[in-house]
N, C-alpha and C positions, 0 to 999 in steps of 0.2 A: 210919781213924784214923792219928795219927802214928805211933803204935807199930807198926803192922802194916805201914807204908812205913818201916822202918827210921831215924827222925825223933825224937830226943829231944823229951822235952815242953817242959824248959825255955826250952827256945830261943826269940827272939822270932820274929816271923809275919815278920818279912824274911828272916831267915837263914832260916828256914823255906822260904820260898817262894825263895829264891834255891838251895839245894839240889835242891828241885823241877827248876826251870828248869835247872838243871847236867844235870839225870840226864833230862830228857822232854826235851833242846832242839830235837832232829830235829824232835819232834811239835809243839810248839808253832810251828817254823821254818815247818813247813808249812802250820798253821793259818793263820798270819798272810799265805800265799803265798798261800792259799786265798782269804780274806778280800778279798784285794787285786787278783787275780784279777779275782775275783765283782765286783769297786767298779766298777774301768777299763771289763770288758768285756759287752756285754750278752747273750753268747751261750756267756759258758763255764759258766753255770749250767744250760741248755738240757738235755730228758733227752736229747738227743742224746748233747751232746757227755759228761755224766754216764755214758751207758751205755759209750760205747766209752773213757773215761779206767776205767774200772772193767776193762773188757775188758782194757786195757791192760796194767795192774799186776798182772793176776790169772796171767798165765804167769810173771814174774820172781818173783812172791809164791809159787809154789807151789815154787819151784824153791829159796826163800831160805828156806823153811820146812823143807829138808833140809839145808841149809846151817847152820842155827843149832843145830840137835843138833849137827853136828858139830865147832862153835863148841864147842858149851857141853863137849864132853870135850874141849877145850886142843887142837882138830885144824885143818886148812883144806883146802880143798878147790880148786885154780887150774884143776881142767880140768873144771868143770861147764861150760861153753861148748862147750866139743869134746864130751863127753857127748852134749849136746842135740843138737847139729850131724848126729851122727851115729846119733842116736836116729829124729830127723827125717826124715833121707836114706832110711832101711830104713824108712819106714814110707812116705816117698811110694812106694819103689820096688816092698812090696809090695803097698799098697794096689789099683792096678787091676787083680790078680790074685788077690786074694781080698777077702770081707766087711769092715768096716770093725771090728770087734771082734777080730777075727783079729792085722790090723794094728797096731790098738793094743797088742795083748799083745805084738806081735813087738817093738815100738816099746820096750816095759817093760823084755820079757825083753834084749834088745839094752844099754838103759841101766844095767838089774843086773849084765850081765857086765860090762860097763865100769868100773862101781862096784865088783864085788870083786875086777878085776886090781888098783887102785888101793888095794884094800887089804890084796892081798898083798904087793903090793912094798914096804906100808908095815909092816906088822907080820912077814911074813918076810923081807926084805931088808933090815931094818932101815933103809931108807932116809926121811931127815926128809920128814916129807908135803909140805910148804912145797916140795922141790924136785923129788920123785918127782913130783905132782900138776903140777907145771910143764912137765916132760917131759911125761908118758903127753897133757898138752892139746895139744901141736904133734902129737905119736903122733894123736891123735883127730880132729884139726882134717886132717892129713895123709890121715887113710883116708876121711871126709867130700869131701875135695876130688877124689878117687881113682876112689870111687864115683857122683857125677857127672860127672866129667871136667871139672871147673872149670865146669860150668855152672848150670842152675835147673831142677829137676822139677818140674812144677807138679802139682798135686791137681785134679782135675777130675772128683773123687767128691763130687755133689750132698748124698748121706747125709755123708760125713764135715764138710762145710762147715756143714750144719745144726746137727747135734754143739757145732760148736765156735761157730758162730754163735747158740745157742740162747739164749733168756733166757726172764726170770720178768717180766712186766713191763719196764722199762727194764731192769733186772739181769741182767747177763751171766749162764749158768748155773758159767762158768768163775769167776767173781768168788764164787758159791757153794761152788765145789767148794772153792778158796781158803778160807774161811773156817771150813768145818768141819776139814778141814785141819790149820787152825791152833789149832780148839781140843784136836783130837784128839792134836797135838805139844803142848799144855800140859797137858794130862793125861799124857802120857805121859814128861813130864816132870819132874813137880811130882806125880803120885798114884802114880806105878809103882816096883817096886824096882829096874828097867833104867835108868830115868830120873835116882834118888838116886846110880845106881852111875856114870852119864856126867856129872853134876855134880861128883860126888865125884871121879873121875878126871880132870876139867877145871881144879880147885880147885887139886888138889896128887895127883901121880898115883901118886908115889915111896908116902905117907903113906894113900893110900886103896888 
């Protein structure tokens, strides 16, 4: 209903709809890329190329979905790239020395510690995130480049390739795990009192 998207009733169906388009225009930007897309070419509708554009989006989509909590409390975050980088690096390196589950957790446990240096320097050094998070990603991107020695480890674990290659059908399993994800971040955002309390500090932080 209009009411429930924040949309007076009075108003006519043009300001209406032009309000829409203000606040969706990513979405509809893209629909219409989509659209046009699909017109010109006769193979980007293919479950091919469907599955691996799926595939695609599904590792910056999971990574934007921890990004947007930190959004919504008034924060930012510039060294989620070195994060990864170096998330990545300790998990090719210890992949071919132990299980593939192993690895993942070392992968986790490695990108948590990264995540709460980043939040100490920001809550006890008082340092603006905006510039802390700037630093600690050359810091990340630096120990990344260290620990391969400027070069490329490759994965050459069959089980972990599977993993990450798996699907449902055309549907990556990664475009799944995406998705639950992100209903689980709007729940956790919109039904939890941790989630009221990171909007509420987002809004106005002094006042909440």
């Amino acid at each position: 209903s209009t009411v429930a998207i924040g949309l007076p009733r009075n108003q006519p169906w043009y300001r209406r709809a032009l309000n829409l388009l203000g606040k969706y225009y990513i979405v509809v930007a893209t629909a219409i890329l989509v659209v046009y897309l699909a017109a010109s070419t006769s193979t980007f509708l293919s479950p091919g190329n469907i599955s691996n554009l799926l595939l695609q989006v599904s590792f910056a989509g999971i990574v934007a979905i921890g990004m947007t909590i930190l959004i919504a409390a008034g924060l930012f975050d510039l060294s989620v790239a070195g994060i990864a980088a170096v998330s990545g690096v300790c998990l090719a390196i210890v992949l071919p020395h132990s299980t593939v589950a192993v690895a993942i957790l070392v992968a986790i446990g490695v990108g948590a510690i990264l995540g709460a240096i980043n939040g100490l320097v920001v809550t006890r050094m008082r340092i603006a995130a905006f510039i802390a998070t700037l630093g600690t990603f050359n810091v990340f991107l630096a120990i990344a480049f260290i620990l391969t020695d400027g070069g490329v480890i490759s994965v050459g674990s069959t089980a972990f390739r599977q993993i990450v290659m798996a699907k449902v059908g055309i549907v990556p399993v990664a475009f799944i795990v995406l998705v639950v994800l992100a209903v689980a971040a709007h729940l956790l955002l919109s039904r939890t009192y941790f989630g009221r309390a990171v909007r509420a500090v987002g809004s106005n932080e002094r006042a909440a």
